[in-house]
Biotite code that builds the C-alpha atoms (Angstrom):
import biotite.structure as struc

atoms = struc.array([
    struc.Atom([-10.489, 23.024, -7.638], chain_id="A", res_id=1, res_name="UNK", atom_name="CA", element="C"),
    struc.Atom([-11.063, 20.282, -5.131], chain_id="A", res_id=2, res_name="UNK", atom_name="CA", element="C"),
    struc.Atom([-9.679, 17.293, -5.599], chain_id="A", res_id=3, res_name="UNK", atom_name="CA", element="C"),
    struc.Atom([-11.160, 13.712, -4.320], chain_id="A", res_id=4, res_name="UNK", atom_name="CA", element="C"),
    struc.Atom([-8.575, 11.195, -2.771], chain_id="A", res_id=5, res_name="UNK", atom_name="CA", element="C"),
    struc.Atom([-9.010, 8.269, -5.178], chain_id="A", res_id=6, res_name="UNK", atom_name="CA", element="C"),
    struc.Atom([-6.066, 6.003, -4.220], chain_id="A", res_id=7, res_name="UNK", atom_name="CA", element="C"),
    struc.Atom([-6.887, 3.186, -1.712], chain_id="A", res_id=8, res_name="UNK", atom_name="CA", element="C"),
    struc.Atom([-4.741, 1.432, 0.711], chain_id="A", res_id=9, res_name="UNK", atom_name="CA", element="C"),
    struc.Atom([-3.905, -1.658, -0.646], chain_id="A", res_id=10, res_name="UNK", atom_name="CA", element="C"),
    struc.Atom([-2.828, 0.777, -4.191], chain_id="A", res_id=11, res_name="UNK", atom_name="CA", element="C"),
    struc.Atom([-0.887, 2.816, -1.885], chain_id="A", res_id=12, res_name="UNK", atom_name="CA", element="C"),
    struc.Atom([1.195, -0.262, -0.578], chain_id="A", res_id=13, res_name="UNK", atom_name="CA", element="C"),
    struc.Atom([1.659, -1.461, -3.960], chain_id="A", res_id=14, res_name="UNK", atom_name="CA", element="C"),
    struc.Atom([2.639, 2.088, -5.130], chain_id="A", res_id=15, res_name="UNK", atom_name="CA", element="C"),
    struc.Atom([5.323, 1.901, -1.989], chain_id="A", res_id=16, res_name="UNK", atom_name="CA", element="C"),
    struc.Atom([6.707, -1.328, -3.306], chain_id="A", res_id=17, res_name="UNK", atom_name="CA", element="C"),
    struc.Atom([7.124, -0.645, -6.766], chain_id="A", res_id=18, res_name="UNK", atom_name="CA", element="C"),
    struc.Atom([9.160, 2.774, -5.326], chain_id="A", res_id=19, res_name="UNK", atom_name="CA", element="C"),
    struc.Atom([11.110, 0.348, -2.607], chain_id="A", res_id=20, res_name="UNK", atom_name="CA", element="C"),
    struc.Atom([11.772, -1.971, -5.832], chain_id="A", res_id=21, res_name="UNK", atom_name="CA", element="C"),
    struc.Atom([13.442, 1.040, -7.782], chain_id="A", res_id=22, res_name="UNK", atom_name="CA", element="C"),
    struc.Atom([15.431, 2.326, -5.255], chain_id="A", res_id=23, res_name="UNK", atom_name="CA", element="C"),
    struc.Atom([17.152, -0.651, -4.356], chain_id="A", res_id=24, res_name="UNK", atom_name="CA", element="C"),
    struc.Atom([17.697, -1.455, -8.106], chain_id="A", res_id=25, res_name="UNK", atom_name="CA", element="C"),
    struc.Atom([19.153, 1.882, -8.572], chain_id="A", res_id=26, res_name="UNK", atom_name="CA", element="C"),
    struc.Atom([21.437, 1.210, -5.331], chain_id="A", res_id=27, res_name="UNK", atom_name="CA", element="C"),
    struc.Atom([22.631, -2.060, -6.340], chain_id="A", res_id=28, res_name="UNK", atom_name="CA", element="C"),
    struc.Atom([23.604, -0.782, -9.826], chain_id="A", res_id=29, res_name="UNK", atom_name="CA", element="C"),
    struc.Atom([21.261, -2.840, -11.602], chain_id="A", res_id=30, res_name="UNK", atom_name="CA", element="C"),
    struc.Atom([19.332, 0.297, -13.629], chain_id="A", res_id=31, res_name="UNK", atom_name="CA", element="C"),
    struc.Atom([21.968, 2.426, -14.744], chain_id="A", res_id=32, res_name="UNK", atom_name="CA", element="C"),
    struc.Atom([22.182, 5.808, -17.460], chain_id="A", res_id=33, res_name="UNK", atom_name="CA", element="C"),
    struc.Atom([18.580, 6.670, -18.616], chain_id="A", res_id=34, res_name="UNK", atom_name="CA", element="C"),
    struc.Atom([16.577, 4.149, -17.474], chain_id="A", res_id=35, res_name="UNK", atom_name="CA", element="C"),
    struc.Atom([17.798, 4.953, -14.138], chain_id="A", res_id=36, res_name="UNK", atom_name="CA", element="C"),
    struc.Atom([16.808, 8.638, -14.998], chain_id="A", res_id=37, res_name="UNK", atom_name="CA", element="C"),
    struc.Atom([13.336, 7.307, -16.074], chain_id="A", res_id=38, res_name="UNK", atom_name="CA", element="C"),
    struc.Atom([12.297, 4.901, -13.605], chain_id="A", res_id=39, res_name="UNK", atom_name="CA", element="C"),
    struc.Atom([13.108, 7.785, -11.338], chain_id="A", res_id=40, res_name="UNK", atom_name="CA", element="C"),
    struc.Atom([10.532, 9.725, -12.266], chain_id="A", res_id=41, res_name="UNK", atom_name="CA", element="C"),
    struc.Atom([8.341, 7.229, -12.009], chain_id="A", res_id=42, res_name="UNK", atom_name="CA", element="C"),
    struc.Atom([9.256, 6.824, -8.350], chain_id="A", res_id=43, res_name="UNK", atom_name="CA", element="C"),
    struc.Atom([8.913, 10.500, -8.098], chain_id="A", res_id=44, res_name="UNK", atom_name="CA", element="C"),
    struc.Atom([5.240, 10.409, -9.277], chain_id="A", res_id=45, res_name="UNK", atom_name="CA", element="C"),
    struc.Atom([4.308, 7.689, -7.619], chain_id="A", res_id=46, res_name="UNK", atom_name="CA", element="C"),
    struc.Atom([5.713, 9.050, -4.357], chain_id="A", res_id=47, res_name="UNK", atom_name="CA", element="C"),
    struc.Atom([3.312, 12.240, -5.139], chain_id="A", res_id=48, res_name="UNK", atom_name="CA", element="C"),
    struc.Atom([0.650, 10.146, -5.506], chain_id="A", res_id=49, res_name="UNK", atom_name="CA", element="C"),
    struc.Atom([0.784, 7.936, -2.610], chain_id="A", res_id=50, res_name="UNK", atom_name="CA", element="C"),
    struc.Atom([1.481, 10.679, -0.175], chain_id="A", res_id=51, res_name="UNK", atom_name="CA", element="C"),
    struc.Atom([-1.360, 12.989, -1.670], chain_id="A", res_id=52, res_name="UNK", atom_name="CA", element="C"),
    struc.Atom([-3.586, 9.727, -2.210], chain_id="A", res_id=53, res_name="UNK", atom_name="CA", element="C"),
    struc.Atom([-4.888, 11.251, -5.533], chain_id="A", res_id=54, res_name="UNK", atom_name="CA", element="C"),
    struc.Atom([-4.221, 9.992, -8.552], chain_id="A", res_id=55, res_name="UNK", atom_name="CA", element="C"),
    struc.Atom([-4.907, 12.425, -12.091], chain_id="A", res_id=56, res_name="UNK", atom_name="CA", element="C"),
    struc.Atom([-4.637, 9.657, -14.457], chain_id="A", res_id=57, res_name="UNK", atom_name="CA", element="C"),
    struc.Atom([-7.098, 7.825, -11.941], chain_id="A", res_id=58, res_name="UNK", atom_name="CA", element="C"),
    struc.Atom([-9.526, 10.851, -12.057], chain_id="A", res_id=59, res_name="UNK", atom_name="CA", element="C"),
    struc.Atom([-9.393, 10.981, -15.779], chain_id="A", res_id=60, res_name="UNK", atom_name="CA", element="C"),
    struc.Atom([-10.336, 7.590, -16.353], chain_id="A", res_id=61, res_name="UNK", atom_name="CA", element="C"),
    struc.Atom([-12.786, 7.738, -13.523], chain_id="A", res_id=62, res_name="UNK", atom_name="CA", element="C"),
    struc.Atom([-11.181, 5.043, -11.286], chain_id="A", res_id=63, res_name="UNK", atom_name="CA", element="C"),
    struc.Atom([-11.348, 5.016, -7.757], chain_id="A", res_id=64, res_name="UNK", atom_name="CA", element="C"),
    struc.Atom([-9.070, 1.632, -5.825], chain_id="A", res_id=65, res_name="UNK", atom_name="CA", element="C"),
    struc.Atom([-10.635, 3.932, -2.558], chain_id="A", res_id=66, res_name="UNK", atom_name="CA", element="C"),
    struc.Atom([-13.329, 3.020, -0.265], chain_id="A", res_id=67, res_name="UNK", atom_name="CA", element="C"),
    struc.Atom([-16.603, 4.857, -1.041], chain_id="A", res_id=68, res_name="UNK", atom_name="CA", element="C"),
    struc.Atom([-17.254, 5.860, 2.720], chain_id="A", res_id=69, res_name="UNK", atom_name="CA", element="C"),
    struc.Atom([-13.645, 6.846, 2.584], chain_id="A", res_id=70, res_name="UNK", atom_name="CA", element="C"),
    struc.Atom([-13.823, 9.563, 0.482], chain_id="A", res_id=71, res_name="UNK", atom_name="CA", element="C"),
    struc.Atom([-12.484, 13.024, 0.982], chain_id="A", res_id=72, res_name="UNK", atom_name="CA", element="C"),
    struc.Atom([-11.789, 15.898, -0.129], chain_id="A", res_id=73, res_name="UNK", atom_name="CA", element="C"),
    struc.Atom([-7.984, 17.051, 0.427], chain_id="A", res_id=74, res_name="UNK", atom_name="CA", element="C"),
])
């Protein structure tokens, strides 16, 4: 299975953020029991995502936030 990078730059900054944004939370003790655990995940996934710039949910709904004459294959 092939799989066609989908996430664009300006999603993969945003993606970055929101990760920043829960670490920091986490580290001032503002998120704290199980929606620490939770957002966590999240951060995990969206780490995944922006690294591997594909996105499943994105290739399931058939959204692309990428460049057409950026496309590639990973």
């Amino acid at each position: 299975m092939s799989f066609v990078k989908n996430v664009g730059f300006v999603d993969q900054m945003v993606r970055a953020l929101l990760i920043i944004d829960i670490l920091v939370a986490y580290m001032l003790g503002v998120i704290t029991g199980l929606s620490a655990f939770v957002l966590f995940a999240l951060a995990l996934a969206l780490a995944a995502t922006c690294l591997m710039g594909y996105c499943p949910v994105y290739r399931l709904l058939g959204l692309s936030t990428r460049r057409e004459e950026q496309n590639t294959r990973l």
